[in-house]
Residue frames relative to the residue before (quaternion, step in Angstrom):
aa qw qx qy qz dx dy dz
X 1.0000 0.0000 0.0000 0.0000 0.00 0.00 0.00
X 0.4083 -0.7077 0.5403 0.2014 3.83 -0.53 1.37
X 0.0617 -0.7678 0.6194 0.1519 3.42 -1.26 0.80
X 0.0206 0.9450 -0.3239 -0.0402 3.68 0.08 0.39
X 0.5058 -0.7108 0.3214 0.3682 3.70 -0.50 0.86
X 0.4423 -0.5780 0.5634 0.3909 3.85 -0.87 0.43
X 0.2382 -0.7622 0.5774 0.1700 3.37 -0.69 0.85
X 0.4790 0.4728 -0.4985 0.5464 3.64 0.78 0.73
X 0.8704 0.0948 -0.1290 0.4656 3.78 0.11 -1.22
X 0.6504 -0.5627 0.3029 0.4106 3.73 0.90 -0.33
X 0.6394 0.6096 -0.2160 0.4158 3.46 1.37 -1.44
X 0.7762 -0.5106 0.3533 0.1097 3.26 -1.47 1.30
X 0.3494 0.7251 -0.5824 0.1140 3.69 -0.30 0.31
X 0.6164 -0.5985 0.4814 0.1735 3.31 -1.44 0.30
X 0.4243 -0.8353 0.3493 -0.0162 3.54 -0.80 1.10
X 0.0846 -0.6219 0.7291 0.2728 3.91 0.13 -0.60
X 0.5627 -0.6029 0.5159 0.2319 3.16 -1.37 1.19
X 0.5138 0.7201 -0.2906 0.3648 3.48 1.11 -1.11
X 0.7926 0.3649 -0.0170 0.4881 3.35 0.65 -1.62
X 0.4472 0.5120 -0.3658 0.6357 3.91 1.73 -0.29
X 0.8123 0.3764 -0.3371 0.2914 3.65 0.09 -0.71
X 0.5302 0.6690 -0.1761 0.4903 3.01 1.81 -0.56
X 0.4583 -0.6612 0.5285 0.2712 3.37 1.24 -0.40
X 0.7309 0.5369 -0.3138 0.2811 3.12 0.80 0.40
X 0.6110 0.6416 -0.2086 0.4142 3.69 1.21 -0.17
X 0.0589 -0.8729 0.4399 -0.2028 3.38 1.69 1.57
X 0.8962 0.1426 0.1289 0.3998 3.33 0.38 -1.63
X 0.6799 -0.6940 0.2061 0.1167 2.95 -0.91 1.00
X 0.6895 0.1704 0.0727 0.7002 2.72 2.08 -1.71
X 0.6190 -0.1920 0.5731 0.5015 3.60 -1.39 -1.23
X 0.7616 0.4006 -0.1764 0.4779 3.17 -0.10 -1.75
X 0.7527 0.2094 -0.3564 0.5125 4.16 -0.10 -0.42
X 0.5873 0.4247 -0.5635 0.3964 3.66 0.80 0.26
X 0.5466 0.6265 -0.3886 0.3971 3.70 1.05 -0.95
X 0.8423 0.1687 -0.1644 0.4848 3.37 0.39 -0.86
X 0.4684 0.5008 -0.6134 0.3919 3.60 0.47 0.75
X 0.5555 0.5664 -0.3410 0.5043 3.81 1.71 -0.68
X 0.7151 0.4404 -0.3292 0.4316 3.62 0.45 -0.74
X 0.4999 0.7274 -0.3013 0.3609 3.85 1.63 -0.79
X 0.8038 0.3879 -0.0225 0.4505 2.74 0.75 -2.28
X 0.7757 0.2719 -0.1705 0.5434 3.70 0.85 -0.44
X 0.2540 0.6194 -0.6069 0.4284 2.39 0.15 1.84
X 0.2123 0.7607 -0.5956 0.1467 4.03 -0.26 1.09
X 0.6696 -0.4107 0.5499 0.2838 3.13 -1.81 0.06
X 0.3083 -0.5899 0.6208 0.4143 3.79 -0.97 0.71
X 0.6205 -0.3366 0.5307 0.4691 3.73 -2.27 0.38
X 0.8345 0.4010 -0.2227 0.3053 3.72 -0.07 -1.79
X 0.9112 0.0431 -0.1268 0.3896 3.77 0.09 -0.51
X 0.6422 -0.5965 0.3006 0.3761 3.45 1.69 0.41
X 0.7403 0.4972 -0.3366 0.3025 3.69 0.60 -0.76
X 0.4720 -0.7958 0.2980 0.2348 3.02 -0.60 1.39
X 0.0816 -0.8562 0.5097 0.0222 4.05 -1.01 0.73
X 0.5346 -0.4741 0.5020 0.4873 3.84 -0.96 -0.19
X 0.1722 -0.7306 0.6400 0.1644 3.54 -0.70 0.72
X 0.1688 -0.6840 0.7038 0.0913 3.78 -1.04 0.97
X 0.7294 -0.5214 0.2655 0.3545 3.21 -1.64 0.82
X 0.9311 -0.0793 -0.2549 0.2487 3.26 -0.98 1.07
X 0.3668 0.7117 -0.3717 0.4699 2.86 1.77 1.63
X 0.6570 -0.6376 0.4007 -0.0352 2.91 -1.28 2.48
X 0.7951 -0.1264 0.2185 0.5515 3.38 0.20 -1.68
X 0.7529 -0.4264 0.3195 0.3862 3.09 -1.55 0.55
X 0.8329 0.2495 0.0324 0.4930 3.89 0.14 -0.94
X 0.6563 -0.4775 0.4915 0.3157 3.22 -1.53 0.29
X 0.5169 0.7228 -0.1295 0.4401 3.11 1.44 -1.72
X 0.8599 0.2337 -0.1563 0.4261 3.42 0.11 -1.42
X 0.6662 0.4630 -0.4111 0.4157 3.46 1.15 -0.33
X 0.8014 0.2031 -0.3668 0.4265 3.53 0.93 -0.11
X 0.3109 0.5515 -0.6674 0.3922 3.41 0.55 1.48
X 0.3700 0.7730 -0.2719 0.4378 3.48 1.62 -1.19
X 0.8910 0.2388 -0.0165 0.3857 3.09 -0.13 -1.49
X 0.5164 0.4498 -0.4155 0.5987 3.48 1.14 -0.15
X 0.4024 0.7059 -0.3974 0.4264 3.85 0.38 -0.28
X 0.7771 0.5361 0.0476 0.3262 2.75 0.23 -2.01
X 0.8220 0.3520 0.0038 0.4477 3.03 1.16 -1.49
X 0.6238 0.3789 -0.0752 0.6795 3.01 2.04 -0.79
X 0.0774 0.8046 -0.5856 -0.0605 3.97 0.96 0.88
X 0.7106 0.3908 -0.3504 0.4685 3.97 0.32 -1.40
X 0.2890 -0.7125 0.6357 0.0684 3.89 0.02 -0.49
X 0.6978 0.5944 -0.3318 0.2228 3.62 1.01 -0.39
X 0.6154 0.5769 -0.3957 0.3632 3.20 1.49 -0.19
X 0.3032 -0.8076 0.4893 0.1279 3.34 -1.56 0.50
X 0.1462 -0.8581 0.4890 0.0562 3.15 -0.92 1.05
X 0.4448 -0.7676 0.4273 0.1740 3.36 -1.37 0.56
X 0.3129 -0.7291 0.5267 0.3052 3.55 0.17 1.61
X 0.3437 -0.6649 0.5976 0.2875 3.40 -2.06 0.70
X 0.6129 0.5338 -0.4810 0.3288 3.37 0.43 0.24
X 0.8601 0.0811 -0.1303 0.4864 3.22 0.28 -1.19
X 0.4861 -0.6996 0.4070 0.3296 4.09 1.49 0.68
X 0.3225 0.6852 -0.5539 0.3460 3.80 1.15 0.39
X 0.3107 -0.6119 0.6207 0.3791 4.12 -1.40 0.35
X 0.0927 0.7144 -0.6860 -0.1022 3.57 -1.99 0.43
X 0.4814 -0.5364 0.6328 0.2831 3.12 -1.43 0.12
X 0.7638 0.0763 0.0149 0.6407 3.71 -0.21 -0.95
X 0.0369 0.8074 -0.5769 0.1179 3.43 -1.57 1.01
X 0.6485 -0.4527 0.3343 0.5126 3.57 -0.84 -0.26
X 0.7482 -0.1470 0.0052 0.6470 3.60 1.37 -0.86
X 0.6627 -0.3384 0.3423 0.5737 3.53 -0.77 -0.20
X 0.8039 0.2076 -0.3268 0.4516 3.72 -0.03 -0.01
X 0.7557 0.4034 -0.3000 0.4198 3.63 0.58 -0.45
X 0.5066 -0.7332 0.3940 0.2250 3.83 -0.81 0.52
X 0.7915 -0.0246 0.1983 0.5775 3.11 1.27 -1.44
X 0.5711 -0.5516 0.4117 0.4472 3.56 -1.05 0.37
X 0.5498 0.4303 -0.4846 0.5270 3.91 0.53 -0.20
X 0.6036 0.4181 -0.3871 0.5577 4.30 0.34 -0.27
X 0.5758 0.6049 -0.3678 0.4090 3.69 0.76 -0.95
X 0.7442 0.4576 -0.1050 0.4752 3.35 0.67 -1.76
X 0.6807 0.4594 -0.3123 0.4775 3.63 0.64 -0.57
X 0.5543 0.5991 -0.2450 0.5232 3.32 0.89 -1.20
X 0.6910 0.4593 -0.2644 0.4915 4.10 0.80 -0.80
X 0.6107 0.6650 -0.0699 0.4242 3.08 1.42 -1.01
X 0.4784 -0.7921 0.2702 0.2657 2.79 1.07 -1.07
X 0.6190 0.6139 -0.0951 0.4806 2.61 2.17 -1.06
X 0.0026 -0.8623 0.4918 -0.1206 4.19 -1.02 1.29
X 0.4216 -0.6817 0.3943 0.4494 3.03 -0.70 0.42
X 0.4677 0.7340 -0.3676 0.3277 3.80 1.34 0.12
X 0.5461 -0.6130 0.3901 0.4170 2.87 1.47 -0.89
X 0.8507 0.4149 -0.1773 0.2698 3.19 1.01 -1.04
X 0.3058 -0.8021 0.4888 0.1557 3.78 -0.46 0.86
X 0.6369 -0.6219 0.3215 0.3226 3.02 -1.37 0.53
X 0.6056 0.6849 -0.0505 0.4020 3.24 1.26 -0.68
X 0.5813 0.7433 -0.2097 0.2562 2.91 1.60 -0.45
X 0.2867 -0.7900 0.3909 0.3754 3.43 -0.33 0.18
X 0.4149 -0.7242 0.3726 0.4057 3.75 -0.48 1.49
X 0.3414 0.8543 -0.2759 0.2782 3.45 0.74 -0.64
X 0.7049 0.3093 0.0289 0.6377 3.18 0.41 -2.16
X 0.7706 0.4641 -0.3135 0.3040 3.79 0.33 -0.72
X 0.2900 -0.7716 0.3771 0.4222 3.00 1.91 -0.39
X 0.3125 0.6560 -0.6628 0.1807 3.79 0.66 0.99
X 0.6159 0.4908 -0.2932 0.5421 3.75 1.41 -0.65
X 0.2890 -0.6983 0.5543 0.3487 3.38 -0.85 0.31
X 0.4908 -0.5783 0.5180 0.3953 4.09 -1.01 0.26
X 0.5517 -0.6705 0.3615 0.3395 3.70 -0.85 1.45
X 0.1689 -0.7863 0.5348 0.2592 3.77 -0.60 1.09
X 0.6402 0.3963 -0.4301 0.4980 3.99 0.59 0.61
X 0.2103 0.6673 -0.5694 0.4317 3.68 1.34 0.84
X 0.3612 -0.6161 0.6465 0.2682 3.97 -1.55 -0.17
X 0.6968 0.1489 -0.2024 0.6718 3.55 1.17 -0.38
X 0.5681 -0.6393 0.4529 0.2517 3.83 -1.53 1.12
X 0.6765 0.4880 -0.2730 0.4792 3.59 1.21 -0.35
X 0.7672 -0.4189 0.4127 0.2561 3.28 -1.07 0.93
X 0.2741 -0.6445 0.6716 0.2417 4.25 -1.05 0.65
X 0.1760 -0.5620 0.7229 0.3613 3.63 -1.01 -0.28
X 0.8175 -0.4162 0.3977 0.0174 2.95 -1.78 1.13
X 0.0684 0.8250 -0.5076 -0.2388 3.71 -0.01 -0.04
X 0.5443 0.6618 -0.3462 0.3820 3.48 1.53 -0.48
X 0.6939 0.5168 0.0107 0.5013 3.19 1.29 -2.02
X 0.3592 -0.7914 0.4406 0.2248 3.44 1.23 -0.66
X 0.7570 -0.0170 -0.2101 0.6184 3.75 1.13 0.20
């Protein structure tokens, strides 16, 4: 029968041979396993260095740093430039390839541009549809199925 030191506090406990061969019969308790986990995993994020408790199959410190991380990664030259649709400003690095910034983000959801055009709009009235030209009247039926 294996007695074996807790490799967190030091003290003696008793094994099942089963679980010793297995590699498994480190710790004495919960508690000296709990904190030998909180000891050992401890690391440095890759992206900005500051050091954190890593949980299981966690990279970097933040949400933040892993997708700055990963835009990095994905975005290596950085030189191209895009034109935001909302407010028609150039960037290089943005919220997405078409938007610049969370304030464009939020409008854009909104609906609201300097184009004018909302989401909400009817295409119709804005004239993105043209009005049917083999219709008898130039204006648009409403739908009875569809409801406009």
């Amino acid at each position: 029968m294996p007695v074996v030191p807790c490799q967190q506090c030091g003290t003696e406990f008793y094994v099942r041979p089963a679980r010793y061969n297995a590699g498994k019969g480190k710790y004495c308790s919960r508690k000296c396993a709990g904190e030998a986990k909180l000891k050992n995993d401890t690391v440095s994020c890759p992206w900005c260095g500051k050091q954190f408790v890593k949980r299981a199959g966690q990279i970097y410190c933040s949400r933040s740093c892993g997708a700055s991380a990963n835009h990095a990664a994905h975005n290596r030259h950085g030189t191209e430039q895009n034109r935001c649709i909302v407010c028609e400003k150039k960037f290089t690095h943005g919220v997405s390839k078409h938007i610049c910034s969370n304030a464009c983000l939020v409008k854009h959801r909104e609906g609201i541009s300097n184009s004018g055009y909302t989401l909400f709009d009817d295409p119709w009235a804005t004239g993105a549809i043209p009005p049917d030209k083999y219709a008898h009247e130039l204006y648009r039926q409403p739908d009875p199925v569809l409801g406009f």
